[in-house]
N, C-alpha and C positions, 0 to 999 in steps of 0.2 A: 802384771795381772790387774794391778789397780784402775790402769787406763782403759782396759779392756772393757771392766765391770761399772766404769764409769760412764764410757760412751754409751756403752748399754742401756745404763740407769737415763740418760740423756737424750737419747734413741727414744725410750720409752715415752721421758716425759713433752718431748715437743708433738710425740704423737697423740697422747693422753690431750694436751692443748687443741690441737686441731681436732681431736673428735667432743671436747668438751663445748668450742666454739661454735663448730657445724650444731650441735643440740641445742647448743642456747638461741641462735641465730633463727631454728627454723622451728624451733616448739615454743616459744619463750619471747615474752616482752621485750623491747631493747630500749632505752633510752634514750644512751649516749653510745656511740659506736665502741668509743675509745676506752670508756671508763668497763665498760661489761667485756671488753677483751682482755682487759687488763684483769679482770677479776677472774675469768676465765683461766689465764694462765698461772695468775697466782693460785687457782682452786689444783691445777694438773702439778705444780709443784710440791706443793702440801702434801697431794696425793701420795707423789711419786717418791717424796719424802719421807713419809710414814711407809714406805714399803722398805723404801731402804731401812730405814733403822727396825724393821721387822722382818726381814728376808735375813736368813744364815749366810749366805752365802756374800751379803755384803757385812759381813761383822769383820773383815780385812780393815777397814774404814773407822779411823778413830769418832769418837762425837768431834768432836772439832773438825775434822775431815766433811764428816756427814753437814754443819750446817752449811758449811762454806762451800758445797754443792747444794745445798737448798737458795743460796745466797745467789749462786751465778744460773742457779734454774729464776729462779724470783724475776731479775738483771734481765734471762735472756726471755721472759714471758713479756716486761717492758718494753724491750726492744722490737716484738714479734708486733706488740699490740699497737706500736706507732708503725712499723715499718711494709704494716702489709693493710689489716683494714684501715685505719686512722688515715692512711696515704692516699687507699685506693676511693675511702669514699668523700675525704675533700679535696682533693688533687685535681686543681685544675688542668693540670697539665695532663692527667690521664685525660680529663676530661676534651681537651681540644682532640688528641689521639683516637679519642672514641668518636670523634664528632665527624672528624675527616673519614674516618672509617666508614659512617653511618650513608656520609655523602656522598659515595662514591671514591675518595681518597684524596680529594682538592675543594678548598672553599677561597674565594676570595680575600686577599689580607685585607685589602680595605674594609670588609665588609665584618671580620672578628667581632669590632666594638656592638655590632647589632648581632651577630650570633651568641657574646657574652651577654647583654640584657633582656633582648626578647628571647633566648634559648634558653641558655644556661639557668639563669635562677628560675626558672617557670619548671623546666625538666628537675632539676635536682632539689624542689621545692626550698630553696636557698636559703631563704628569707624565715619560714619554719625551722630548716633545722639549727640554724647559728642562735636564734630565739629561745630555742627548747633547749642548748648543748649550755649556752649561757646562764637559762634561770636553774638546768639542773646546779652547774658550778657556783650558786649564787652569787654571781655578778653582775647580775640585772633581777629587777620585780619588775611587773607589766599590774598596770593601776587602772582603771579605767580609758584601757586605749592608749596609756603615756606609756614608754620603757625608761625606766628608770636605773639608773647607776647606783649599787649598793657603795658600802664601805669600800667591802671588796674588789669590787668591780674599781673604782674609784682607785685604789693603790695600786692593782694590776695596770691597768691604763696608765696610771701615772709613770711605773716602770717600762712598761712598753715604748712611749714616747722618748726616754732616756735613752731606752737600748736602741730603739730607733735612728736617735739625733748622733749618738756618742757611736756606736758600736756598728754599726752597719757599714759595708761598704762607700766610700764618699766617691769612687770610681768605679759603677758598674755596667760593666755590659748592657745595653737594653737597645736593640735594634741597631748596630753597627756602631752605636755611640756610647764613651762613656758617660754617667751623669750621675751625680746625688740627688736625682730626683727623687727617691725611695728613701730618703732619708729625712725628707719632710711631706710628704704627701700632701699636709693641707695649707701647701704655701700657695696652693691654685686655686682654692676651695671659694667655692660662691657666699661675700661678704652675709647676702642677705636671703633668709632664708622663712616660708612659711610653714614650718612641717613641728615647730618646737613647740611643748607643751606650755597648757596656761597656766 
């Protein structure tokens, strides 16, 4: 009876999520894709939580029972929030998918490298929204023109490049070859550059 009344409660709240998403998405500000999904799903948990601990018919369910389903609602709103918009609206990989689509359903390999920079970042305003998702997470200020690394940004980065070096595949697939090339990216990176601030 308890798994019944659980699925139930769980039924409810991934629905409660998708309709709290759809109202935010189409009445309401957004920000950040990820973070407002994420609040989202955490708001249909709370929800759905407080009905449990005040519906009769879930007092089968100890309080301990009760948070440790608000815990795997919490868990499974984090999961939803990366696994479907977070994915669908940075994903480049949707995005080649939609792009062969757009074209008829064949574009030239050679030709990717210019449908990635004259396409892509112009269509998905690129450039805006990693700028916007960044200074929401404070890890960049933007100063007169310059973008600047906070603290933040600064230790993030700093981890990123470890996880990069140390933890990344050092043999991966990429176009019929394996390579660590991804594991240093800017071992190719052009010595000399005019674009840094003064």
């Amino acid at each position: 009876m308890k798994a019944v009344k659980f699925l139930a409660a769980s039924t409810f709240f991934v629905v409660l999520a998708c309709l709290i998403y759809w109202g935010h998405i189409a009445f309401f500000r957004v920000n950040v894709v990820f973070y407002s999904a994420i609040v989202d799903g955490v708001l249909a948990a709370i929800i759905t939580a407080a009905l449990v601990w005040r519906v009769e018919s879930f007092a089968i369910f100890n309080s301990f029972e009760k948070c440790q389903m608000l815990i795997i609602w919490v868990l499974t709103a984090y999961s939803l929030a990366i696994s479907v918009p977070a994915v669908l609206d940075r994903s480049l990989s949707f995005y080649i998918l939609e792009k062969l689509q757009q074209r008829g359903g064949g574009i030239q390999q050679a030709r990717f490298a210019e449908v990635f920079t004259q396409e892509y970042v112009k269509e998905h305003r690129l450039v805006d929204v990693r700028l916007t998702e960044q200074m929401e997470s404070g890890t960049i200020e933007i100063d007169n023109g310059c973008v600047r690394l906070t603290a933040k940004g600064d230790r993030l980065a700093t981890f990123s490049r470890f996880f990069r070096t140390h933890l990344l595949p050092k043999r991966r697939l990429l176009m019929g070859q394996y390579s660590d090339d991804l594991t240093d990216p800017f071992r190719h990176s052009t010595a000399q550059v005019d674009y840094l601030c003064k």
